[in-house]
N, C-alpha and C positions, 0 to 999 in steps of 0.2 A: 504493500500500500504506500509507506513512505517513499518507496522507490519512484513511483508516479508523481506523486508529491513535488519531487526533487527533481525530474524531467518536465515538468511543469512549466513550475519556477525559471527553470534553468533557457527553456523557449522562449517563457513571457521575458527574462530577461534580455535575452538577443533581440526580439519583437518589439517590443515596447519598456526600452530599458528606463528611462526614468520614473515612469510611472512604476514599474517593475519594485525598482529601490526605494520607492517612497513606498510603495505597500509593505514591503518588507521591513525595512523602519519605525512603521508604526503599525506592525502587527508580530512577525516572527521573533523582531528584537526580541522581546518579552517573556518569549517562550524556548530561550536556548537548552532545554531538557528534550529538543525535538530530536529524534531519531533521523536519518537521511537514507535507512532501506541501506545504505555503507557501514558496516562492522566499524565502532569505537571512531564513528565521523557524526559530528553532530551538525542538524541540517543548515542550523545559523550561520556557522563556521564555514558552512562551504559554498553558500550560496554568498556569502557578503565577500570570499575572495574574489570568486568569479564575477560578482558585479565592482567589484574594483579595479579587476583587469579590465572589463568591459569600459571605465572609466577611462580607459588610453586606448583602448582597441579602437571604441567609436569615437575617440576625438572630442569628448566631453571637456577635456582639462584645457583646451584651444579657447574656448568661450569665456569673456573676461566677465570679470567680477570684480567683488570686494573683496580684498585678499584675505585670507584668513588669517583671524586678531590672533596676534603673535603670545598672547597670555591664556591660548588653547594650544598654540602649535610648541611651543616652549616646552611647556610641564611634560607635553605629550610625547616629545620626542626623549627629553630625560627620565621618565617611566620607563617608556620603551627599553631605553639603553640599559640602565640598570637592572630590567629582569634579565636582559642578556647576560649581561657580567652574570649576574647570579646563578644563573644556568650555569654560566664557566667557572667559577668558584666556588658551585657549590656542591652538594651532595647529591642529588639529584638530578637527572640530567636527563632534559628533550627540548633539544634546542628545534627543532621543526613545530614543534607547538607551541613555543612559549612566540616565536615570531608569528604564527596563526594567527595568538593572542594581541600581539601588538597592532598585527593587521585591522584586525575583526576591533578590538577597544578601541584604538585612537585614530587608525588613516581612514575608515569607514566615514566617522563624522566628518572628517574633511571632505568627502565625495558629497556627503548632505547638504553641507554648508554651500557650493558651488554647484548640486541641482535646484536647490531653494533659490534661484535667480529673479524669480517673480512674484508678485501677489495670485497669477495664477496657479503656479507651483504650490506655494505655500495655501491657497488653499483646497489644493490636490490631496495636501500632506493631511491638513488639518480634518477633510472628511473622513481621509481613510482609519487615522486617529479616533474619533468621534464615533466609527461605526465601531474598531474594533471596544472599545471600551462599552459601548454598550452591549455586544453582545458579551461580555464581562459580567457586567453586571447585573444582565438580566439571567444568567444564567445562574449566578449567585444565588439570584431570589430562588429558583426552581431547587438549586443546591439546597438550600434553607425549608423550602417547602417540601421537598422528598427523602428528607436525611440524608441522602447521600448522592455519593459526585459519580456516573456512572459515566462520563467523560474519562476520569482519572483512571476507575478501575478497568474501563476498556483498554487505554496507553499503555497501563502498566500491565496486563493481562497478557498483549498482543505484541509487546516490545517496543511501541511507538514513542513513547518516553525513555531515554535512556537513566534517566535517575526516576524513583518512585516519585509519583506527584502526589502532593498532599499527604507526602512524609510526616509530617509535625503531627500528624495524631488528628482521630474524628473527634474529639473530645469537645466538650461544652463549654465557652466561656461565658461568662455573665448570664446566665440561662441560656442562650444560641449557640448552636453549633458552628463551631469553625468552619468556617469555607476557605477555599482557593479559588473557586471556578474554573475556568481552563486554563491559569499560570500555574507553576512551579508549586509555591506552596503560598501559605496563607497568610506569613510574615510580607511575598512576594506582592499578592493584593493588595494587602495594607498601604504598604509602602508607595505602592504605582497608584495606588488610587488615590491616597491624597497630593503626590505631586500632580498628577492630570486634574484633579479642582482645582490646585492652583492654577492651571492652562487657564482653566474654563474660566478664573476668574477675571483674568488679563483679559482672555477675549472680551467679556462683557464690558470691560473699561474701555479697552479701544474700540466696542462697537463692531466687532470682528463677527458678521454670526454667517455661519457654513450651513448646518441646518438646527433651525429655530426647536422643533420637539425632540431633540437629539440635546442638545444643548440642556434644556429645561430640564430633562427626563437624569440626564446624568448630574446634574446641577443635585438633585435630591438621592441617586442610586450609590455615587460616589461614598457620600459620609456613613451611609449607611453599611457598605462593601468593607470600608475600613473599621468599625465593629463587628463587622462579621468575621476579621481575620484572625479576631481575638487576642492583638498582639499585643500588649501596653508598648513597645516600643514607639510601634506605627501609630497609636493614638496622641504621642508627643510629638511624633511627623506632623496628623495633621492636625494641631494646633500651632505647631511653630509657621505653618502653610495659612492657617486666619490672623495669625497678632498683625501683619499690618493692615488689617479690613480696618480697624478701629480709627486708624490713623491715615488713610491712603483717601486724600479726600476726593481722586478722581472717581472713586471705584462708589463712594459715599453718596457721590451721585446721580449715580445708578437707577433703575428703578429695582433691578436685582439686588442693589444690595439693601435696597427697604426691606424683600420680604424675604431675603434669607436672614436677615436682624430679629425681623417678628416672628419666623418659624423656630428660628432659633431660641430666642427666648418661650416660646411655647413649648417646644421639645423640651430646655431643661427643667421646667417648671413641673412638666406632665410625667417624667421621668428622672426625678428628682435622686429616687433613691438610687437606681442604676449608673447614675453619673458620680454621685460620693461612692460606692462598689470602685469603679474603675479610677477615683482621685485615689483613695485608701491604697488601692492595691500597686499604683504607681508611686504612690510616697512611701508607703511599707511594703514591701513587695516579699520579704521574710515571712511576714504574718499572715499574708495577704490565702485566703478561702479558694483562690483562682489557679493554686498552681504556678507552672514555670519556673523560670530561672531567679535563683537567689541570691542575693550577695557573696553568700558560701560558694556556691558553686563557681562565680566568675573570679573569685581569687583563686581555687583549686587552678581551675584552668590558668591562669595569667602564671601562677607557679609553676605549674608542669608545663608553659611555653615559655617561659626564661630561660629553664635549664638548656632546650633547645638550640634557643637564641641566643646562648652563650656561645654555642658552639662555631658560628660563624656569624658576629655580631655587625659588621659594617653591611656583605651583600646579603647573609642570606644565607642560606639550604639548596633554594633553587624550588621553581615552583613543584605543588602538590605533594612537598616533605610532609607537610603536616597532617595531608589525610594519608598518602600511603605508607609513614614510618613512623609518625608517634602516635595516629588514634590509635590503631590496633593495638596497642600496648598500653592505652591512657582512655579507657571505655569514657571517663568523666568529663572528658574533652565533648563527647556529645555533637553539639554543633560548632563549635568552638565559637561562643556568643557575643562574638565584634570580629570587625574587621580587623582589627591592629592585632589579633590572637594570630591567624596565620599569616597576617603582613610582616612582622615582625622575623617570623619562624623561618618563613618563606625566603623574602628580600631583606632581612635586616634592618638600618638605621637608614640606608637609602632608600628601602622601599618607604619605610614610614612620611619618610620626608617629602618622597616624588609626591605620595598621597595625599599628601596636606598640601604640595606643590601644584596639583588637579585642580584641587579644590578653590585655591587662593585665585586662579586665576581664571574661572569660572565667576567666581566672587566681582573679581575687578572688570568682567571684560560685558557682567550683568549690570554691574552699577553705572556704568555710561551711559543705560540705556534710562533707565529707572534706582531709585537706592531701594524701593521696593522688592525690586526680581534676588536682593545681596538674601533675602530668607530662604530661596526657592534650595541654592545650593548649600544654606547651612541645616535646611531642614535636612536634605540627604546624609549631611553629614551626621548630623544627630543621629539618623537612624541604622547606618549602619557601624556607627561606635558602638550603639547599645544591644543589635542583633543583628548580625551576620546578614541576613537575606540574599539569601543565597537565588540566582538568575537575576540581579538588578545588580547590574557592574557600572563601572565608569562609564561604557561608552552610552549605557543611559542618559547619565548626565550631559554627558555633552551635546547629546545628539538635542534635548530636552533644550538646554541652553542655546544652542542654534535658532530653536523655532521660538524661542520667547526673543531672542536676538533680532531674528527675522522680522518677527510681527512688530515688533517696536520701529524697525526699520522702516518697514509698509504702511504700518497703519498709526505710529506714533504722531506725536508734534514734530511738525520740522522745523 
């Protein structure tokens, strides 16, 4: 089935390749647990080389533009290099994969960047976006209304997922059961669903609208998707994704932002107890009735990846030391719950630093546009300091910052 899949994609891309990459962009990004029908190839992986190539083959890279802001090409080239070296000085060693990675994380968004040429493009990008997240969300509901995700257990039944989806357990948070819907796992939700409200809130400011009940529909599916992931990580996502509503007087004058204010307030009013359940269990999370990860656990872990990251503390181990050589020996490692657990282990004091190096210039190359958009990437950071989330990488972010970049570009004050 994947196989087809993956001859599909592979036509539409030669056929109609930029539409091709903008679908892929904002649909397959999301879902790199996808199998490719290719033994230990995952289908993201191989379709985003081949539409890279395709990026020189047809003569895409000939067509001028606005170059791309050197505080995304910078960080992204010193990431890159440094997983190299760590490859080569470390313990672990595939260097054909870890350049995949650099491919697939960082040159990808620069193809984005320079198919996003237009306000037509951009709102190519924007429906394809729009549709994928609502069928996200809606399937969430039906996840929620039938107890269980018979998407997941088909992928993983049949092989189509190469990692089990909706690993993290069907278990109950706050009375509702976890979902993921058709991503990775339910942390993954969380997380993608409050940075896509943030999108949607941009758009309503600039007046940006693709389709009107699409918009609406997700406007309300969204926050609710991110309680369903049950994560407290993602629920500090997306709050860190509203604190500038309060303050952001373009968005204030809104007619969206009246009655997301007054549902808002109705919601916590009417749901009063539900909303202290998840303050309590994110301020005590020891004590906390809901399970998860505990302070105990995330020093266990931060201890048993020191000792690691002793061992070759500037580059690193070399990617995936830390799932194929210390979980098996270290059960309590679990998910290892942040990113800096196998950043560290992995790439050492350089990886940490290229990471926070992503991020900074994400930060600066958003605030040009807006001082608003400088939450968008410290939300991501917050989330995945405090849980891994595993399928929502970098080139997320960047691809993410492109289109919030963009839309300021097209439909901002000039």
């Amino acid at each position: 089935m994947m196989i087809l899949v993956l001859l599909f994609l592979t036509i539409y891309s030669f056929v109609r390749y930029r539409q091709a990459v903008l679908l892929c962009a904002s649909s397959l990004l999301f879902m790199p647990n996808l199998a490719s029908g290719i033994p230990n190839v995952k289908l993201l992986y191989i379709i985003s080389m081949l539409q890279v190539c395709l990026f020189y083959l047809k003569g895409y890279y000939k067509k001028k533009d606005i170059p791309y802001p050197k505080w995304l090409l910078i960080p992204s080239l010193t990431t890159s290099v440094g997983y190299i070296i760590s490859d080569i000085y470390g313990i672990s060693h595939n260097l054909p994969v870890v350049l995949v990675n650099c491919i697939c994380y960082f040159y990808y968004p620069y193809i984005i960047w320079h198919l996003l040429d237009s306000k037509r493009q951009l709102t190519s990008f924007l429906k394809y976006l729009l549709m994928f997240f609502t069928i996200v969300g809606v399937y969430a509901m039906v996840e929620l209304a039938v107890g269980r995700n018979f998407i997941a257990d088909y992928f993983n039944e049949y092989g189509i997922s190469e990692a089990m989806m909706g690993a993290e357990g069907t278990s109950e948070r706050f009375g509702l059961l976890r979902c993921n819907s058709i991503l990775p796992y339910s942390s993954a939700l969380g997380m993608l669903s409050a940075l896509m409200f943030f999108i949607l809130l941009n758009m309503k400011t600039l007046k940006v609208q693709i389709n009107k009940n699409k918009e609406n529909i997700l406007l309300l599916l969204l926050p609710f998707c991110v309680l369903l992931s049950g994560t407290r990580s993602q629920f500090c996502v997306f709050a860190i994704c509203l604190m500038p509503i309060f303050v952001w007087k373009d968005f204030l004058k809104t007619k969206t932002a009246k009655i997301l204010l007054f549902l808002g307030v109705i919601v916590l009013i009417s749901f009063s107890g539900l909303f202290y359940d998840i303050a309590y269990s994110i301020i005590d999370s020891d004590n906390s009735k809901v399970g998860g990860s505990s302070s105990d656990l995330r020093e266990i872990q931060l201890e048993i990846c020191l000792q690691y990251f002793a061992q070759n503390p500037i580059w690193g181990n070399g990617r995936n030391y830390i799932w194929e050589y210390v979980r098996p020996y270290h059960p309590m490692l679990m998910g290892a719950e942040s990113i800096w657990f196998p950043t560290m282990v992995d790439y050492g004091i350089v990886g940490c630093i290229n990471y926070l190096f992503v991020i900074l210039g994400t930060v600066i190359t958003l605030y040009r546009k807006s001082f608003v958009l400088c939450f968008f990437p410290l939300a991501f950071l917050f989330g995945k300091t405090v849980s891994i989330v595993i399928g929502v990488e970098l080139s997320t972010l960047l691809i993410f910052t492109i289109l919030l970049y963009k839309m300021y570009t097209f439909y901002g004050k000039q």
